[in-house]
N, C-alpha and C positions, 0 to 999 in steps of 0.2 A: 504494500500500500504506500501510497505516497502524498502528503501531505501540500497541497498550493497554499501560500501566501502573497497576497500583493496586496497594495495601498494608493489611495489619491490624496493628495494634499487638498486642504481645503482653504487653496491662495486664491482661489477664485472660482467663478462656477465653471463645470465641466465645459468643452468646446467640442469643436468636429475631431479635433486630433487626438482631444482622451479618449472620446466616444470609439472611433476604428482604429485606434493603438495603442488602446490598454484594458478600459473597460470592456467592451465586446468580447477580445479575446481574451480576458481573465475570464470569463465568465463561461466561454465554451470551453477552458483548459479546465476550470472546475467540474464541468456537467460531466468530464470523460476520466475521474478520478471514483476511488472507491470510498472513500472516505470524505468529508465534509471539509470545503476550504474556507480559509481565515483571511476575510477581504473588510479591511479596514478603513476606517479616512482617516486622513493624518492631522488632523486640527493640531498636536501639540508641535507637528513641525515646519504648521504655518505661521507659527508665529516669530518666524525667524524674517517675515514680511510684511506681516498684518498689523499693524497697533490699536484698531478697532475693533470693542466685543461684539457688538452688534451686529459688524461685517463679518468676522469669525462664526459667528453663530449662524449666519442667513447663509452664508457660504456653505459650510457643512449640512444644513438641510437641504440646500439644492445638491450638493454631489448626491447625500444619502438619496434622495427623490429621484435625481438621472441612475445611480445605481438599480434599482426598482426597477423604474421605468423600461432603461435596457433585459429587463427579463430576471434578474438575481433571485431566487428564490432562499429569502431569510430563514425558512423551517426546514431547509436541506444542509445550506452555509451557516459559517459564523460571522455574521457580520455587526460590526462597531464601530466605534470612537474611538478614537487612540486614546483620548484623553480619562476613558471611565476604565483603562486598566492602569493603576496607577503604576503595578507593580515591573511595568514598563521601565519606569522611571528609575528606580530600584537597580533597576539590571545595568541599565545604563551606567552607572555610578562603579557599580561591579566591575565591566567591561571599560571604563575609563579610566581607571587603574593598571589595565593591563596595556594600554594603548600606549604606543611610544610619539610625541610629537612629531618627529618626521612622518611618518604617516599621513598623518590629520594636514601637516600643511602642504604634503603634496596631493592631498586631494583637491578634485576640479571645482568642488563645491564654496573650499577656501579658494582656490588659486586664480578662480574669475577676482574675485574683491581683492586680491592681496596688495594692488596697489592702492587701495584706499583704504587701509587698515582700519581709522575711524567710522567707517560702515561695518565695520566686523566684528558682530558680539561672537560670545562665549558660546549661543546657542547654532547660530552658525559654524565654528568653529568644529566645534561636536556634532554637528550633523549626522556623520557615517557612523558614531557611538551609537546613538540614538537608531539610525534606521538600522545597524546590529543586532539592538536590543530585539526590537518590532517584529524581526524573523528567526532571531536565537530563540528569545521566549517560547515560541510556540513547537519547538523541535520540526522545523520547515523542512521539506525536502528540496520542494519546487520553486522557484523564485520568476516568474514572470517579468521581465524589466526591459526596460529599452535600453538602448546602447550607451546612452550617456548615464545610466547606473551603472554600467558594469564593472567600474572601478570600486562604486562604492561596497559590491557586491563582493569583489575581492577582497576590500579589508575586511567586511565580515567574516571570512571565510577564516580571515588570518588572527582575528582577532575572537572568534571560537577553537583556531589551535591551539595558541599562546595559552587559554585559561584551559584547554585539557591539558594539556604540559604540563602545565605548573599545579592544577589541582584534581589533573585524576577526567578521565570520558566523563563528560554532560553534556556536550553541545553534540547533534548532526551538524554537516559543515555543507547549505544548502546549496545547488546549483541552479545555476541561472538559467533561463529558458528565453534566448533570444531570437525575436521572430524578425529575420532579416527579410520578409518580403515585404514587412510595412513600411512604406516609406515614409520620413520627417514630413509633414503637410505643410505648405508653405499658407504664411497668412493672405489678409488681405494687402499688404504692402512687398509681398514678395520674399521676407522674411520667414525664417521659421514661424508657425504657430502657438503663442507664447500667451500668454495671460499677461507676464511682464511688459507683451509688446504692444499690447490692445487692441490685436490685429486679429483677433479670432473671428469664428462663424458658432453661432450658438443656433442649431438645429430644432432644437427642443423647446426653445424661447419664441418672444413674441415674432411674429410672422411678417409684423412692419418694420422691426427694426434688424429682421435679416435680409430684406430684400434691399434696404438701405447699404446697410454692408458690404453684399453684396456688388451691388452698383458704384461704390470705391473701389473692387478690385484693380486693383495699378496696371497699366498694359503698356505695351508699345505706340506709337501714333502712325502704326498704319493703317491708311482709309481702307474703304469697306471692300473695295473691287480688289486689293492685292492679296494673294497666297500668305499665310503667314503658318510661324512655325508650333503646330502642338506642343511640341516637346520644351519649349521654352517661355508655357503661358499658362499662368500660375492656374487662370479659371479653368483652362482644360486641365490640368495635374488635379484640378479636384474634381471637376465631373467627372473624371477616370475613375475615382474610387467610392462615388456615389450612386452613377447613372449604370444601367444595362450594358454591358458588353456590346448588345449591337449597336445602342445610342452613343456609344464612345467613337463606336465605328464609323458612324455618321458624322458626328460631327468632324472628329478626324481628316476626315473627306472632303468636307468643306470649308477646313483651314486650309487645307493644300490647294484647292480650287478655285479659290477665293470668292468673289462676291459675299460672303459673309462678314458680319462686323463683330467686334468685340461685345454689344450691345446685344447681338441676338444672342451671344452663347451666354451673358450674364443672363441672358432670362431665360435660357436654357437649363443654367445652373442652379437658379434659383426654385424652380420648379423638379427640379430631380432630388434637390434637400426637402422642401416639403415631401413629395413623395414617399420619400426613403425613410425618412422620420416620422408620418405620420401615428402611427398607433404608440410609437414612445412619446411621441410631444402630446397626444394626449392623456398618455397614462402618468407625464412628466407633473401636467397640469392639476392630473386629479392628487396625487402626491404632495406636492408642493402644499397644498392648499387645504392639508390636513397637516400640521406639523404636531397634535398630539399621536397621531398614527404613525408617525416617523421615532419619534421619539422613546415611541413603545417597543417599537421594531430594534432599535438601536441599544436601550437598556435589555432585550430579553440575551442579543446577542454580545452585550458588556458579560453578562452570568455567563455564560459560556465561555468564555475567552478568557474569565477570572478564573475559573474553573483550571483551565487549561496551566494556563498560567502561574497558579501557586503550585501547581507538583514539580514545575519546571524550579520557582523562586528556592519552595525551600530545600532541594538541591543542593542549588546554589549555594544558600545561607549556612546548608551546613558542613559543604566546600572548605569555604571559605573561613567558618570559625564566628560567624555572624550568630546570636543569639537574639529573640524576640519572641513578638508577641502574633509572627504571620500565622501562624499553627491555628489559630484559634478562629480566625476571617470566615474558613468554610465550615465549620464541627459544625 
């Protein structure tokens, strides 16, 4: 049997690029396992960006709601809050003990910021501790991640050797499952799709303000009559991973052809994300708009995950020479 873990930060609401490169396929990597996986939202490691509660909070009921939505079934998985297992936290502390600073500061997480150190707290710093902890805890096998975790994925790996060495097998040493057909989605300025970049396409959301969005996609300025190139325009790179095979095919054909404009395929595009989203954007909307039903969902799958979690902790605690009062939490 093999145990899936994976996590979304809740730095901002889901977009087209968590939705078909991470969510969707955590969710069918889940359905094909024998055991129940542990799919989290990372609210304690948004806040290494977020300084508002009330964004923090609306944040993470919309991932929890697009997680639903995309199909997750909570009475099969374990699904949570980072922040209602505290014992998370705990581990962390553990595991940053064992960590050597070279590490930590050659990771990409510090080494974007490192020339403006004054942006770089503690929790930043510790990042790869923390996302450690999030998949040690639960004795992970599977790690579903994209490629720009895969570093961080490594010092977990290194950083569950280190404490079996020095105190004896507790940790699995999880391996990554990386899906190299999905490609980075570009936003709408041509960039990566980023939350930090505010260039996303929110699917799920309201319908006037993606067709807005939509209609800033960045392009070339050539008139309607010239050939232009698929391969090189961002709105075809997404109706490619939205639209029907044959409608990619079409359209494809009438880049090369030309007489097409940029214009047609925006509203080409815009009509193949209603489409393709529709039965999640409404199951998104009935979701959202119960947030004691989210809530419920979220604390049933906190029990479970504490559950998990203290056979793992006190382990640990008694590893390590740690004495307390965790014993007592589940009796």
């Amino acid at each position: 049997m093999s145990r899936v873990l994976t996590g979304i930060q809740s730095s901002g609401k889901p977009h087209l690029g968590n939705l078909l490169g991470a969510i969707l396929p955590a969710i069918e990597l889940a359905e094909k396992q024998s055991e129940p996986a542990y799919l989290f939202i990372a609210d304690l490691h948004a806040l290494t960006v977020i300084r508002d509660a009330e964004t923090l909070r609306e944040n993470t009921y919309a991932v929890a709601a697009t997680w639903l939505a995309a199909g997750l079934d909570p009475e099969k998985h374990v699904f949570f809050r980072q922040s209602d297992v505290p014992e998370v936290c705990e581990l962390a502390w553990y595991l940053g003990c064992l960590t050597p600073y070279p590490m930590l500061a050659n990771a990409h997480s510090f080494k974007e910021k490192s020339g403006h150190l004054a942006e770089v707290s503690a929790g930043l710093f510790t990042y790869p501790v923390l996302m450690a902890a999030d998949i040690l805890l639960y004795q992970t096998d599977l790690v579903p991640v994209g490629k720009d975790q895969k570093q961080h994925l490594e010092i977990t790996r290194d950083i569950a050797g280190a404490f079996n060495r020095a105190y004896g097998e507790v940790f699995k040493l999880p391996e990554g499952i990386y899906r190299e057909e999905v490609m980075i989605l570009p936003g709408i300025d041509g960039r990566k799709m980023s939350k930090s970049y505010g260039n996303t396409l929110d699917p799920l959301g309201d319908l006037n303000e993606l067709y807005k969005r939509v209609k800033r996609i960045v392009t070339d300025a050539k008139p309607l009559d010239a050939p232009k190139d698929p391969e090189n325009c961002t709105i075809f790179k997404l109706y490619s991973v939205v639209a029907p095979p044959e409608a990619v095919e079409n359209m494809r054909e009438r880049y090369l052809s030309g007489g097409y404009g940029y214009g047609q395929a925006k509203e080409a595009l815009y009509e193949a994300l209603v489409q393709r989203f529709s039965a999640e954007r409404e199951a998104y909307h009935r979701w959202i708009s119960d947030k004691p039903a989210l809530e419920a969902i979220l604390q049933k799958g906190a029990e479970k995950a504490r559950a998990e979690a203290h056979k793992t902790l006190s382990r640990v605690r008694q590893k390590v020479g740690v004495q307390g009062a965790l014993s007592s939490i589940f009796s």
